[in-house]
C-alpha positions in Angstrom: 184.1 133.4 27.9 181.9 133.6 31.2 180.2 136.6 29.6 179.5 134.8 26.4 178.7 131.6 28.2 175.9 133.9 30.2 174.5 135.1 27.0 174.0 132.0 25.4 177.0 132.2 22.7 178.0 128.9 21.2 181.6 128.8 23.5 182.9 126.6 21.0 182.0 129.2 17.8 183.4 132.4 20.1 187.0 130.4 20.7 187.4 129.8 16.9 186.4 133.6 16.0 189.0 134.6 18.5 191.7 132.7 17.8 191.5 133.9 14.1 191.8 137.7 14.5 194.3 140.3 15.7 193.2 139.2 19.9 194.5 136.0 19.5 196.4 133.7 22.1 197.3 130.7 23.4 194.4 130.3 25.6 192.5 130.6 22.0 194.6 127.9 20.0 194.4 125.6 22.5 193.3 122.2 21.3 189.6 122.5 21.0 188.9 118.9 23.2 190.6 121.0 26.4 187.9 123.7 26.0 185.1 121.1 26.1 185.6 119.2 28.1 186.6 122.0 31.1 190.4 119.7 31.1 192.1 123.0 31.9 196.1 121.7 32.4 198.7 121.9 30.4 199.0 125.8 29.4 200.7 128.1 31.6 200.0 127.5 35.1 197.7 130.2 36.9 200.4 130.3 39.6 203.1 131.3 37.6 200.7 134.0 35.7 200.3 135.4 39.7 203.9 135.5 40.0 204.7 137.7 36.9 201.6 139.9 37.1 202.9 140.7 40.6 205.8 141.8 39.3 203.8 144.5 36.9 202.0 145.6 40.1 204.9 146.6 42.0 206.6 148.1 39.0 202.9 149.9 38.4 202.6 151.0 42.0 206.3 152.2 42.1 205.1 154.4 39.1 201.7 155.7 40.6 200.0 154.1 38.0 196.1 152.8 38.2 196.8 149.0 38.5 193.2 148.4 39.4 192.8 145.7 36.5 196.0 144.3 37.3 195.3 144.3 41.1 191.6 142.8 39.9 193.2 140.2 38.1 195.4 139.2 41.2 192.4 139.0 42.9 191.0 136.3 40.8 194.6 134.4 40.8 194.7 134.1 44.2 190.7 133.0 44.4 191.7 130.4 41.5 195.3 129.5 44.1 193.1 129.3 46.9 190.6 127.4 45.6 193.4 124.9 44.5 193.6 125.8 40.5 197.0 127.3 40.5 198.5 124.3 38.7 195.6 124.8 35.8 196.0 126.9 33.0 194.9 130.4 32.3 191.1 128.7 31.3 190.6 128.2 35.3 189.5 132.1 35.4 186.7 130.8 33.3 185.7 128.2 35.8 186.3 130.7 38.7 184.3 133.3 36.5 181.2 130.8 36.2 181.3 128.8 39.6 181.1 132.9 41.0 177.6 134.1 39.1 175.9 130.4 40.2 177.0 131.3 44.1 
């Protein structure tokens, strides 16, 4: 959505066109008032996203498998945690994402 926002894509067209096809999720379906608006509570809290992800990374490590995206993504959880968004939903990476290209 950052991406797209950058490029000058209608948000709200992008998270309609998503949330039709095969990449769908939650994070698309969401009610359309929480995307505009930037209310981003509700959905599954970024904190508890941390939690299970860092479960895949030490099951990944343990496995010598590349977890760079999923240590990347940790990365960005713990910004959003740190930065007081771990009670917002999966849409705070989007804020995150934004408030990073303007600094």
């Amino acid at each position: 959505m950052a991406f797209a926002h950058a490029q000058g894509l209608p948000l709200t067209q992008l998270v309609d066109t998503l949330g039709k096809g095969a990449g769908s999720s939650l994070v698309f379906r969401a009610p359309r008032a929480q995307h505009d608006s930037r209310e981003l509570s509700g959905g599954f809290k970024v904190r508890l996203h941390a939690k299970d992800l860092g479960y895949l990374a030490v099951i990944w490590r343990r496995a010598s498998a590349d977890a760079a995206v999923v240590e990347r993504m940790l990365d960005v959880y713990s910004e959003l945690i740190t930065r007081g968004y771990g009670d917002e939903d999966i849409l705070g990476t989007y804020r995150l994402t934004r408030a990073l290209r303007r600094a």
